[in-house]
ZASEZA-682892 format. One record per residue (C-alpha): residue number from 0; x, y, z. Coordinates in pm, whole numbers. Layout:
BEGIN
REC vexvo     px     py     pz
REC   NUM      X      Y      Z
...
***
This chain:
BEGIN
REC vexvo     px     py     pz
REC     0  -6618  -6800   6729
REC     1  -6459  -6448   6826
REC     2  -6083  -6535   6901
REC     3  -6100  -6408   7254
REC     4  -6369  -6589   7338
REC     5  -6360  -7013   7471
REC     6  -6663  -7268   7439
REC     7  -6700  -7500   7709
REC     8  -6980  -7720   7843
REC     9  -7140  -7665   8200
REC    10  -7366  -7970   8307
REC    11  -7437  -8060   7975
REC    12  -7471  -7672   7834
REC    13  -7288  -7564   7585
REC    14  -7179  -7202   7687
REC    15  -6960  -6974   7525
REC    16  -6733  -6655   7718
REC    17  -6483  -6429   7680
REC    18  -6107  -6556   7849
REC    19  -6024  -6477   8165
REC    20  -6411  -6542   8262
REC    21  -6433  -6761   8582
REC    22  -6610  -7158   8622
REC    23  -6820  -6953   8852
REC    24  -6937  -6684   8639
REC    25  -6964  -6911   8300
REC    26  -7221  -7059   8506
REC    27  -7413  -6821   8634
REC    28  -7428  -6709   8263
REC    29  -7659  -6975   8173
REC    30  -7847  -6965   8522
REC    31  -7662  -7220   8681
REC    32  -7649  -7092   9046
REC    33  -7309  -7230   9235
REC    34  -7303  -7171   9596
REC    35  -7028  -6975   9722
REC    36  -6998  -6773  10080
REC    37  -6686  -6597   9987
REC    38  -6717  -6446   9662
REC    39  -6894  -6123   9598
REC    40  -6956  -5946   9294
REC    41  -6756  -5612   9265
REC    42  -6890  -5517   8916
REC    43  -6822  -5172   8862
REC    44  -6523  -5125   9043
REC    45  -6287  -5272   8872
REC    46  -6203  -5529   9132
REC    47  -6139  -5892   9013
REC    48  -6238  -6112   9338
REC    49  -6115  -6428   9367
REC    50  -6070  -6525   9690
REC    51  -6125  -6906   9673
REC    52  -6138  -6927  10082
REC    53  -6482  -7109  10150
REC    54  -6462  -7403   9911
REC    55  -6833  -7395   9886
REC    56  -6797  -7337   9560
REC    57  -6605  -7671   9397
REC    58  -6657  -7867   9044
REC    59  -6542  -8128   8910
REC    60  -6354  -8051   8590
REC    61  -6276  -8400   8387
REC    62  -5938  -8476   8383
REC    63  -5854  -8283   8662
REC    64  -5770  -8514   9020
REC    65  -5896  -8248   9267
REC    66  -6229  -8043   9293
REC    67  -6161  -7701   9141
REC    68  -6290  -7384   9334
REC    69  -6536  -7235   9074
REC    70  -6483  -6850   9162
REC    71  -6058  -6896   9137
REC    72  -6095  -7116   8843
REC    73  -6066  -6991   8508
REC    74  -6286  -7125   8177
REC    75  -6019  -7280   7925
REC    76  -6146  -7396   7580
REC    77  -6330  -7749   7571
REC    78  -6339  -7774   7932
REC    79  -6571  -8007   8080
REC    80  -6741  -7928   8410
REC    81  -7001  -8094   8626
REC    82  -7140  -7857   8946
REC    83  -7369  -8137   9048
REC    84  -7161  -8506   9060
REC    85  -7199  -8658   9393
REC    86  -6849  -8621   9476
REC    87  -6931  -8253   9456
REC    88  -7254  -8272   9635
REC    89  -7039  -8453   9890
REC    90  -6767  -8206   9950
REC    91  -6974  -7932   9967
REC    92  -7209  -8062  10247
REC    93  -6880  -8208  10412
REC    94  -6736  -7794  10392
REC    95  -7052  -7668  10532
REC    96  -7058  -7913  10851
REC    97  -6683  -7807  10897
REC    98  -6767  -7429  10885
REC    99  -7034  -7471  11116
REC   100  -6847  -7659  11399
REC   101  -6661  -7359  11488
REC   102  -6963  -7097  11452
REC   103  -7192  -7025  11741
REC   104  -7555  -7199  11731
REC   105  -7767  -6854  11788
REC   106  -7981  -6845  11486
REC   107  -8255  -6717  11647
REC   108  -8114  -6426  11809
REC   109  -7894  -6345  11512
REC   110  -7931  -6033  11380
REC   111  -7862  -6197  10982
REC   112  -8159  -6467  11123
REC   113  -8383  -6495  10777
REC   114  -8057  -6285  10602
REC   115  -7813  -6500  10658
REC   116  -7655  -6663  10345
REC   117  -7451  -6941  10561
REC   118  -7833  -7038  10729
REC   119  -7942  -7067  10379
REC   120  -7718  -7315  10260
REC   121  -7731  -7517  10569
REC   122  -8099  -7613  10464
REC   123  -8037  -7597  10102
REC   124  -7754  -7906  10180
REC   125  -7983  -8036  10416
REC   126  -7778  -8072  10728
REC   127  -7986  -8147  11031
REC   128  -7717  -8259  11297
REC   129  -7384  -8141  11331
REC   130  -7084  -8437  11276
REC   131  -6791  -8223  11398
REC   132  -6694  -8059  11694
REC   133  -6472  -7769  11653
REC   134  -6157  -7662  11852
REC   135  -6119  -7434  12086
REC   136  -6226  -7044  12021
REC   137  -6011  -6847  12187
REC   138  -6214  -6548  12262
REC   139  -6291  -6281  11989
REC   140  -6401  -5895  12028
REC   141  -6684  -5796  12000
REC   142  -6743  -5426  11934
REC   143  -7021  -5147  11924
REC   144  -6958  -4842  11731
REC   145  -7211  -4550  11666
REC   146  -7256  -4700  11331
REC   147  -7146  -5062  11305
REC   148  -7177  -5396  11572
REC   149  -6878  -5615  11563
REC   150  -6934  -6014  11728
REC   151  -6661  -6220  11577
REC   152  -6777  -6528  11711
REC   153  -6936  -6545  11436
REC   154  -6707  -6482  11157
REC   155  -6612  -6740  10925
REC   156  -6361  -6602  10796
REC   157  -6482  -6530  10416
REC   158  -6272  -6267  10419
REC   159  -6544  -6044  10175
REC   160  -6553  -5761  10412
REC   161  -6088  -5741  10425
REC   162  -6170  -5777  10004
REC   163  -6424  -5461  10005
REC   164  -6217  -5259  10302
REC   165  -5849  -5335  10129
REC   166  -5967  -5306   9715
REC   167  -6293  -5148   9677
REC   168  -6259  -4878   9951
REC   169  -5863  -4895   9991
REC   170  -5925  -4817  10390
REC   171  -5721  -5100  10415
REC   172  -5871  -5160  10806
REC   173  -5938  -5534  10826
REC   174  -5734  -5844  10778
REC   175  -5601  -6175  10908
REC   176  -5472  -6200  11220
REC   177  -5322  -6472  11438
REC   178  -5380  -6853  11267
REC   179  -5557  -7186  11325
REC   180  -5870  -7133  11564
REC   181  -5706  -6822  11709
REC   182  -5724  -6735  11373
REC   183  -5981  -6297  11328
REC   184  -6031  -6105  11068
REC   185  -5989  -5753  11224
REC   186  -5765  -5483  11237
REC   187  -5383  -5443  11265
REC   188  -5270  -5578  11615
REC   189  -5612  -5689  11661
REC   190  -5779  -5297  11756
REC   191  -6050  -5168  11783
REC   192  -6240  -5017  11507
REC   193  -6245  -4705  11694
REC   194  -5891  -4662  11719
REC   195  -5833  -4717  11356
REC   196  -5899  -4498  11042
REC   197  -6261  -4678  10928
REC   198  -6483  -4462  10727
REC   199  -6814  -4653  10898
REC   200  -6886  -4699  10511
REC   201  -7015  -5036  10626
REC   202  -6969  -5212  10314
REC   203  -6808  -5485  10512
REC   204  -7132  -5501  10693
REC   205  -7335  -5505  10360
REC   206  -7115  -5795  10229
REC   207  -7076  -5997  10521
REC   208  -7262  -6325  10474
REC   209  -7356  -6370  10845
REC   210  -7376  -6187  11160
REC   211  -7035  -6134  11220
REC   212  -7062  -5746  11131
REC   213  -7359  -5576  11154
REC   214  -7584  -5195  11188
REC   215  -7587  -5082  11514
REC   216  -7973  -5119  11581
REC   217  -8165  -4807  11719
REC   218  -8518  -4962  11636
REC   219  -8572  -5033  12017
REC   220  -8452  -4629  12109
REC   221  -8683  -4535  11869
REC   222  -9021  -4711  11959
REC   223  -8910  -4560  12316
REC   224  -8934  -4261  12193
REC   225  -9254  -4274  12005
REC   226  -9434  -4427  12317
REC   227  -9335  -4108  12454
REC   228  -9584  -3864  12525
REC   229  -9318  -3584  12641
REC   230  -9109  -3631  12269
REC   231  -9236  -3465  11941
REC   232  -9051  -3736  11692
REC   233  -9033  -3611  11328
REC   234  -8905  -3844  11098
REC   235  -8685  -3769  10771
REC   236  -8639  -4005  10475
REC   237  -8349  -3991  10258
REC   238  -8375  -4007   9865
REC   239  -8236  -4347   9809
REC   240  -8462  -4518  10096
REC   241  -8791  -4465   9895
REC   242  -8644  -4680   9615
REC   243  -8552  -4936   9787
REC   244  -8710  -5009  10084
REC   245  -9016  -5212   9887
REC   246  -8790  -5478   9816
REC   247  -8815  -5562  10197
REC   248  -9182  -5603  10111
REC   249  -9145  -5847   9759
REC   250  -9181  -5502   9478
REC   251  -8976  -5522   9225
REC   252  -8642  -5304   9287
REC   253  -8678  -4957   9206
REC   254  -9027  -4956   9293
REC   255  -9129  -4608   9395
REC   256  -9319  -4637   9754
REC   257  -9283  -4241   9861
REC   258  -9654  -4199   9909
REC   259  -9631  -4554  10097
REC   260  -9313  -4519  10305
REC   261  -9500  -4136  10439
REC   262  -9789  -4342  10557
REC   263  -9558  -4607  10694
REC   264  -9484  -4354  10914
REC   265  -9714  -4205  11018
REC   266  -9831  -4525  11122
REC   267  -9588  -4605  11334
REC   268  -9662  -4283  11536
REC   269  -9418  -4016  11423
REC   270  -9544  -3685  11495
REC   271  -9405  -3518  11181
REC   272  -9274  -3699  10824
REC   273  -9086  -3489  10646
REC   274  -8843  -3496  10379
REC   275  -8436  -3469  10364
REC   276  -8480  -3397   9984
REC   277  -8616  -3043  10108
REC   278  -8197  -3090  10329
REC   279  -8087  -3127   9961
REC   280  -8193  -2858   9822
REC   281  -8096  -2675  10092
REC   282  -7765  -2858  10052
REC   283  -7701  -2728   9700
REC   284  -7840  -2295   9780
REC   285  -7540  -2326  10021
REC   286  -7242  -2537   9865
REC   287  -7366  -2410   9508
REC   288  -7324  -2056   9668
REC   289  -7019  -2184   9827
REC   290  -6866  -2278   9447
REC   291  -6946  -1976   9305
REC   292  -6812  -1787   9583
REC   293  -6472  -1986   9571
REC   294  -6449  -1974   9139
REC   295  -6529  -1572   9184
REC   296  -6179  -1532   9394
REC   297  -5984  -1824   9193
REC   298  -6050  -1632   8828
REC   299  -5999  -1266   9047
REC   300  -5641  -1450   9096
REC   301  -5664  -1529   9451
REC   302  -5367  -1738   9471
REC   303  -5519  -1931   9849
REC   304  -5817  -2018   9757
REC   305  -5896  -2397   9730
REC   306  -5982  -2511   9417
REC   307  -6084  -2813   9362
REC   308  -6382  -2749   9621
REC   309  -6502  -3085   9690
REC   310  -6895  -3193   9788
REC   311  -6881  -3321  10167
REC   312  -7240  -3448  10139
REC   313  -7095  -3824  10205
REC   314  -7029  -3883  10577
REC   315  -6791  -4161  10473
REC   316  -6588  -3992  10268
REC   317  -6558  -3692  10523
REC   318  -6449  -3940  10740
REC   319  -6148  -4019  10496
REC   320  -6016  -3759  10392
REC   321  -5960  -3619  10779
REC   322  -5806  -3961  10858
REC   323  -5596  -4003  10504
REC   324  -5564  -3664  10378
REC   325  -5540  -3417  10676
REC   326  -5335  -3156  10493
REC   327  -5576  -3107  10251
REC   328  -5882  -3028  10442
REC   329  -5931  -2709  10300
REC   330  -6068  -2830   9999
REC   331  -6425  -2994  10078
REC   332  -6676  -2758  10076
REC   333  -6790  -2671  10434
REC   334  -7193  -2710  10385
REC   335  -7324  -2996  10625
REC   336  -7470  -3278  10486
REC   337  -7860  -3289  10405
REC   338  -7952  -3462  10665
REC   339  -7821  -3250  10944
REC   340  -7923  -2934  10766
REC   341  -8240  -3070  10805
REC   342  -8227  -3129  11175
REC   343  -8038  -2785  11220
REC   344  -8361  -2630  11045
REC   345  -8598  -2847  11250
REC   346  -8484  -2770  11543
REC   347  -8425  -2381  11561
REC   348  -8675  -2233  11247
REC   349  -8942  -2537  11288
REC   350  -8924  -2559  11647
REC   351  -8997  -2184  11679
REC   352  -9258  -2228  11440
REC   353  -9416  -2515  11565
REC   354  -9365  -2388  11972
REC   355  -9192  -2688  12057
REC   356  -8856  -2647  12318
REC   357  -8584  -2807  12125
REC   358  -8516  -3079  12442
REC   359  -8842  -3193  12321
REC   360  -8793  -3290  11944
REC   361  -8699  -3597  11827
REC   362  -8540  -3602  11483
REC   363  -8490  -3980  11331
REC   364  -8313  -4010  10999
REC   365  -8415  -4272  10801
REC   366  -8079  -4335  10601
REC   367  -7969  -4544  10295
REC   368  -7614  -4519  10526
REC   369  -7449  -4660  10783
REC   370  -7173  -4367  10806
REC   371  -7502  -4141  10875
REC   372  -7526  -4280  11250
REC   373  -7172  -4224  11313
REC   374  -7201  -3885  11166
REC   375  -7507  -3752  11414
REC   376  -7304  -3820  11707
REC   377  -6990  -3579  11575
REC   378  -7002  -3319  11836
REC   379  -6984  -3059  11555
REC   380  -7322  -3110  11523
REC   381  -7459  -3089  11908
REC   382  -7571  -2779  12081
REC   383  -7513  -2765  12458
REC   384  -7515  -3143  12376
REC   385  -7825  -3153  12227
REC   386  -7810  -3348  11842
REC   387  -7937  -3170  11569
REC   388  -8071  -3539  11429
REC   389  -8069  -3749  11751
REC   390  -7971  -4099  11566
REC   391  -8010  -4262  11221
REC   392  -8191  -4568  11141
REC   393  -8081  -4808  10811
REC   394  -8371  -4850  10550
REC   395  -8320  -5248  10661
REC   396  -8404  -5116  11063
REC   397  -8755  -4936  10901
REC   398  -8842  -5229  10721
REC   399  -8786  -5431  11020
REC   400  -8977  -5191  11212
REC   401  -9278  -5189  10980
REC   402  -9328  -5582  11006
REC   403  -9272  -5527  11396
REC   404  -9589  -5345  11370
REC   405  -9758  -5533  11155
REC   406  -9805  -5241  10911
REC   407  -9907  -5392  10567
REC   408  -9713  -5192  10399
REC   409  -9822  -5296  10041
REC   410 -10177  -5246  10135
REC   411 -10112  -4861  10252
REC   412 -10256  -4555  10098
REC   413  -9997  -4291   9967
REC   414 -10002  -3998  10145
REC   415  -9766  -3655  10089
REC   416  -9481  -3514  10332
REC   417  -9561  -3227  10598
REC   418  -9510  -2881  10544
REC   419  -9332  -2682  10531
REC   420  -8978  -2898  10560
REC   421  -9158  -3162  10241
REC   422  -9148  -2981   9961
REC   423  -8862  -3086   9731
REC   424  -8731  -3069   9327
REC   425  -8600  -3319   9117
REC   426  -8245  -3172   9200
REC   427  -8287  -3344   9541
REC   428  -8411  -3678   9396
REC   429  -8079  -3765   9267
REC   430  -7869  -3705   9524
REC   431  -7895  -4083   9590
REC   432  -7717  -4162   9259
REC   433  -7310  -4113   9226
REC   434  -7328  -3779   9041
REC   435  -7652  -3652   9130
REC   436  -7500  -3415   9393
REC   437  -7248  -3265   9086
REC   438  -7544  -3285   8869
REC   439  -7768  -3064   9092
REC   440  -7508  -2846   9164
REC   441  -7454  -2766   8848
REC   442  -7838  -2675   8759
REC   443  -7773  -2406   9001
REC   444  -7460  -2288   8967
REC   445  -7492  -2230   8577
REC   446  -7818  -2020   8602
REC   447  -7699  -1811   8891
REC   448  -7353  -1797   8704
REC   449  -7483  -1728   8360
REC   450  -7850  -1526   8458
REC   451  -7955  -1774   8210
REC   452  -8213  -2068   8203
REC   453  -8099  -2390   8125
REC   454  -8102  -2512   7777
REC   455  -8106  -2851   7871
REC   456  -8140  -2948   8221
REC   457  -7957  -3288   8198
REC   458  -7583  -3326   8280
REC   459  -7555  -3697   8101
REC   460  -7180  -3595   8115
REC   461  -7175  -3679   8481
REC   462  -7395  -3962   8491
REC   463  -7304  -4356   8453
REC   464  -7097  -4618   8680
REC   465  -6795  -4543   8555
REC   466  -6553  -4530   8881
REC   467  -6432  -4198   8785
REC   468  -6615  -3954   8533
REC   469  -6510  -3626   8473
REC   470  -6675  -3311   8202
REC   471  -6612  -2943   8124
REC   472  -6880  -2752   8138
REC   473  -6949  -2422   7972
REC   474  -7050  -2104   8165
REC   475  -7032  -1838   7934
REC   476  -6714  -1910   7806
REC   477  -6557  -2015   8149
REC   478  -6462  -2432   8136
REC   479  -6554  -2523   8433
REC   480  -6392  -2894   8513
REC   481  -6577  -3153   8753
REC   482  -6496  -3486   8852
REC   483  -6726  -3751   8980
REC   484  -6608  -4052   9169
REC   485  -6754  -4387   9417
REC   486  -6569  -4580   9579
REC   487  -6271  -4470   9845
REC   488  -6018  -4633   9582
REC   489  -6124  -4377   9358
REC   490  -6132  -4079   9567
REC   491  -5773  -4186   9721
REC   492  -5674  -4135   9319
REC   493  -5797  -3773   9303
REC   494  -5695  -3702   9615
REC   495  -5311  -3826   9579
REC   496  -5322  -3667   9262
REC   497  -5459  -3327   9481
REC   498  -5155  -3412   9703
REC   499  -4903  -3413   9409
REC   500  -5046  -3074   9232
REC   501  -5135  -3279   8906
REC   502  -5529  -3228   8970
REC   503  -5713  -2994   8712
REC   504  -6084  -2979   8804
REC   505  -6298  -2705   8982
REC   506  -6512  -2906   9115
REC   507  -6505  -3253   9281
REC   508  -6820  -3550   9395
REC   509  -6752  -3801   9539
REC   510  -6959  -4068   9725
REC   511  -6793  -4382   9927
REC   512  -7019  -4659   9829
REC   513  -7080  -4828   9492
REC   514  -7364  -4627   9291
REC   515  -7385  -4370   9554
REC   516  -7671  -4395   9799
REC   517  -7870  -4673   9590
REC   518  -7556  -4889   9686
REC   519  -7578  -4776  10060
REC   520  -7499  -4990  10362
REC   521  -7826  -5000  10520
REC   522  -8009  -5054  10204
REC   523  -8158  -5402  10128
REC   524  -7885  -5649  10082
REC   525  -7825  -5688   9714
REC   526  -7575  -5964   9745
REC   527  -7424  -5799   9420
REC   528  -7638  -5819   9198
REC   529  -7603  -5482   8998
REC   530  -7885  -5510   8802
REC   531  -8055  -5430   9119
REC   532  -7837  -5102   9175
REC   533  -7936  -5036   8799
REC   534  -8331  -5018   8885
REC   535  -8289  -4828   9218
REC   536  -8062  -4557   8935
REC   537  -8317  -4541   8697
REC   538  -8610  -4507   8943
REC   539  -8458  -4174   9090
REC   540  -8401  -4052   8768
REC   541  -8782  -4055   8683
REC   542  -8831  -3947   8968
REC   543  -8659  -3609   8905
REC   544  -8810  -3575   8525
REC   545  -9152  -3621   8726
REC   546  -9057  -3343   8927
REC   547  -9265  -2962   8843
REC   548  -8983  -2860   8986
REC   549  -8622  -2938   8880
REC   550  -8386  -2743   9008
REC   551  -8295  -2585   9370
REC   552  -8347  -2255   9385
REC   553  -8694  -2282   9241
REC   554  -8854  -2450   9572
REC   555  -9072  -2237   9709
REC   556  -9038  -2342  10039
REC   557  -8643  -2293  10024
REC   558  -8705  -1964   9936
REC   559  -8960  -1906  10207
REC   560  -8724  -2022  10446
REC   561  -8447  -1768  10347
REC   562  -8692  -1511  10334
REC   563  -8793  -1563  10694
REC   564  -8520  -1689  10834
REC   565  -8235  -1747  10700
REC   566  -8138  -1423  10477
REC   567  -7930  -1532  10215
REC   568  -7688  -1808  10121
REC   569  -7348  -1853  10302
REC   570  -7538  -1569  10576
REC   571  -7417  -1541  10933
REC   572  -7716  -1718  11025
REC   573  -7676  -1972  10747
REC   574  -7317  -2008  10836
REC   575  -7357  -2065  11210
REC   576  -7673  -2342  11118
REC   577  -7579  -2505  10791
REC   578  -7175  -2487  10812
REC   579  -6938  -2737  10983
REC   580  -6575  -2742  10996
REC   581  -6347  -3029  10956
REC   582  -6011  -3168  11191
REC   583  -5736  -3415  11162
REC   584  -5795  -3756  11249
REC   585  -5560  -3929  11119
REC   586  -5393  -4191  11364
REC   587  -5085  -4126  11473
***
């Protein structure tokens, strides 16, 4: 045996891991499944999470007088554990009844009903009355934001979504406050969310284990609207949604259902499916023009210039860095994300096309993101009050939706995107991934750079989970530096370092959640499991070698649009449509 590794036995199984492994994860090692609601797996991001605050998750360790939490608990050599003695069995039950005396009995109108990880345990421990009575709630907020729903009545206070907002995002929003039954996890003095610095990331919403924080729902706003013979509702899928959103539906994860999720669609009465991959090309003709532009006055010596220029496809992360890093807000690039180039384009050069008013056009995201509902109501992105995309749904809400309808969704024929806003390269496919954005970018940027094709059309330098990945890059001799990063920990690294002048890139991704899009807050819960982010990766990466087309600047209908429209990148016109500007937010 390896000398940093300890043998113990598990129920009888001999199992053998490295130190500082966890009772918890020794078992789950050799498929031995403890129940926990306050652990969460934050593989990848260099988080160790121990929070040992449910108890769900006791053994019984011989020799030892008390139950041991499993998740807190670390493997020491020879150790003896049993996960299923009837003491344990016991406690756990006896945990369970105590959590649930002081949560509200609402199942049925829960939005986590079916989801819900506490619901599943009550029937997996059986409990069919309820033994205690809790004390008295004092009365909790309850909150709706653009992007996220806050009931605490229903927290029980895991504490997974102060773990993901304090280590994995370093927002550092929620927390304890107040003790005993008075006792809320929420922000400092007990705000708001809207009066603090939250991102709307919504990974506390994507780890929360019940229905204490949740989407905001728009599924009820948007069958309005598609019972409505005055609207002309066009729908537009994000990369990452097609990937993902047949797990709803029992495929495997990273099951392609493109063809599937069109005709999804269309069956549920949307006038026009198109495709936000044709946004991300679009995306990368302007910010790749917008890089060039800036590296052209940084190697003329232009001494103000901002270099690093920094992708602002990530609503999240625009969010904060105008909340954290307010001096600095010259740096992202100014190109809107692909989504509301998409609605910009929809409703000015498709609108005229199609001889629809723009009061009349409906434009419905369908978004791996819960930042992306927060962001279509920034009044940067209005004209005369008027949303270029009216509201965002989560892939979750569309799922929902198609079992409202009793679509079967596994049973539909694939059908192809509408013209001319559906035609899209493998460029835009990876957008959902952390890197695909720098990666895409770059496909661009070194031809129009260079005048040269591609040798190889792969940046594997920027691919992978690492939480920070950087490359050089050669253009002709030039070194161009880039730096990928997920996670808000991460970025507040680059960015202090961009604070303290130690930062030597030229270019700078980064995405909020874990993986990028595939690791979304409105994608299917993957109660971190990242084998699961792994397929949804490695689906959108065939994807894009499946593609005819690869790279931006070859779609046609890109180039048919600034032909007849637009002009050329970084225009007037593509300026006033495409182009956003960013402000201070950060709380005083």
């Amino acid at each position: 045996m390896e000398q940093n590794m300890i043998q113990l036995t598990i129920d009888n199984h001999v199992v053998e891991v490295p130190k500082g492994t966890t009772i918890l994860e020794a078992g789950k090692q050799i498929g031995i499944e403890i129940p926990t609601l306050c652990h969460i797996d934050l593989k990848g991001t260099c988080v160790k999470n121990k929070p040992a605050s449910c108890r769900l998750c006791v053994v019984e360790v011989e020799g030892r007088r008390n139950l041991a939490p499993a998740c807190a608990t670390d493997c020491m050599p020879d150790m003896v554990v049993h996960t299923n003695s009837a003491r344990v069995i016991r406690a756990r039950k006896t945990i369970a009844e105590l959590i649930l005396s002081d949560h509200p009995n609402d199942c049925l109108t829960c939005p986590k009903c079916s989801d819900c990880e506490l619901q599943r345990l009550v029937m997996r421990f059986n409990i069919r009355k309820m033994p205690f009575n809790g004390g008295e709630q004092s009365e909790r907020k309850r909150e709706l934001t653009p992007a996220i729903t806050r009931n605490m009545e229903k927290c029980i206070y895991c504490r997974r979504c102060e773990s993901v907002c304090n280590n994995v995002q370093s927002v550092g929003v929620l927390g304890a406050v107040r003790r005993g039954f008075d006792t809320t996890i929420a922000p400092t003095f007990d705000k708001m969310f809207v009066d603090t610095n939250c991102t709307y990331c919504g990974q506390c919403v994507a780890v929360c284990p019940v229905g204490a924080l949740t989407e905001r729902d728009y599924t009820d706003q948007l069958m309005d609207d598609l019972t409505n013979p005055d609207k002309v509702v066009i729908a537009q899928p994000a990369p990452a949604v097609r990937f993902a959103l047949g797990e709803e539906f029992g495929m495997e994860p990273g099951t392609s259902v493109t063809g599937k999720l069109a005709s999804s669609l269309r069956s549920l009465g949307f006038d026009y499916v198109f495709d936000t991959d044709f946004g991300a090309d679009l995306t990368i003709m302007e910010e790749g023009a917008e890089i060039l532009h800036r590296l052209k006055k940084f190697l003329a010596g232009d001494k103000d210039v901002k270099i690093p220029i920094m992708t602002s496809c990530c609503p999240a992360w625009v969010n904060f860095y105008e909340h954290e890093y307010p001096d600095l807000l010259g740096h992202p690039s100014s190109a809107k994300s692909p989504a509301q180039m998409f609605g910009a384009i929809t409703k000015t050069y498709c609108a005229e096309k199609m001889g629809i008013p723009r009061e009349k056009i409906v434009v419905v995201s369908i978004m791996p993101c819960l930042a992306k509902k927060y962001e279509c109501a920034r009044p940067e992105f209005k004209v005369d009050g008027n949303p270029d995309v009216d509201y965002s749904i989560s892939t979750r809400e569309l799922a929902r939706l198609i079992k409202r309808a009793n679509i079967r969704f596994t049973q539909l024929p694939d059908s192809d995107f509408d013209s001319p806003l559906g035609e899209s390269t493998g460029a835009a496919a990876i957008f959902g991934i952390t890197g695909g954005v720098m990666e895409a970018a770059l496909r661009t940027v070194y031809e129009v750079y260079t005048g040269q094709t591609l040798p190889h059309i792969e940046f594997e330098q920027v691919r992978g989970f690492e939480g920070i990945r950087e490359a050089t890059i050669d253009l002709n001799g030039f070194p161009l530096k880039v730096c990928v990063a997920h996670t808000l920990s991460n970025a507040r690294k680059i960015m202090d370092k961009l604070r303290a002048g130690e930062l030597d890139y030229h270019v700078v991704e980064i995405m909020a959640c874990p993986g990028g899009c595939i690791g979304g807050a409105g994608q299917p819960y993957h109660h971190g499991n990242f084998e699961i982010l792994n397929a949804r990766r490695n689906a959108l990466y065939a994807e894009d070698e499946g593609k005819k087309l690869r790279k931006s600047h070859e779609n046609p209908d890109i180039q048919k649009l600034y032909k007849e429209f637009l002009g050329e990148p970084m225009s007037e016109k593509a300026h006033h449509l495409l182009h956003t500007h960013y402000s201070d937010k950060s709380i005083k």
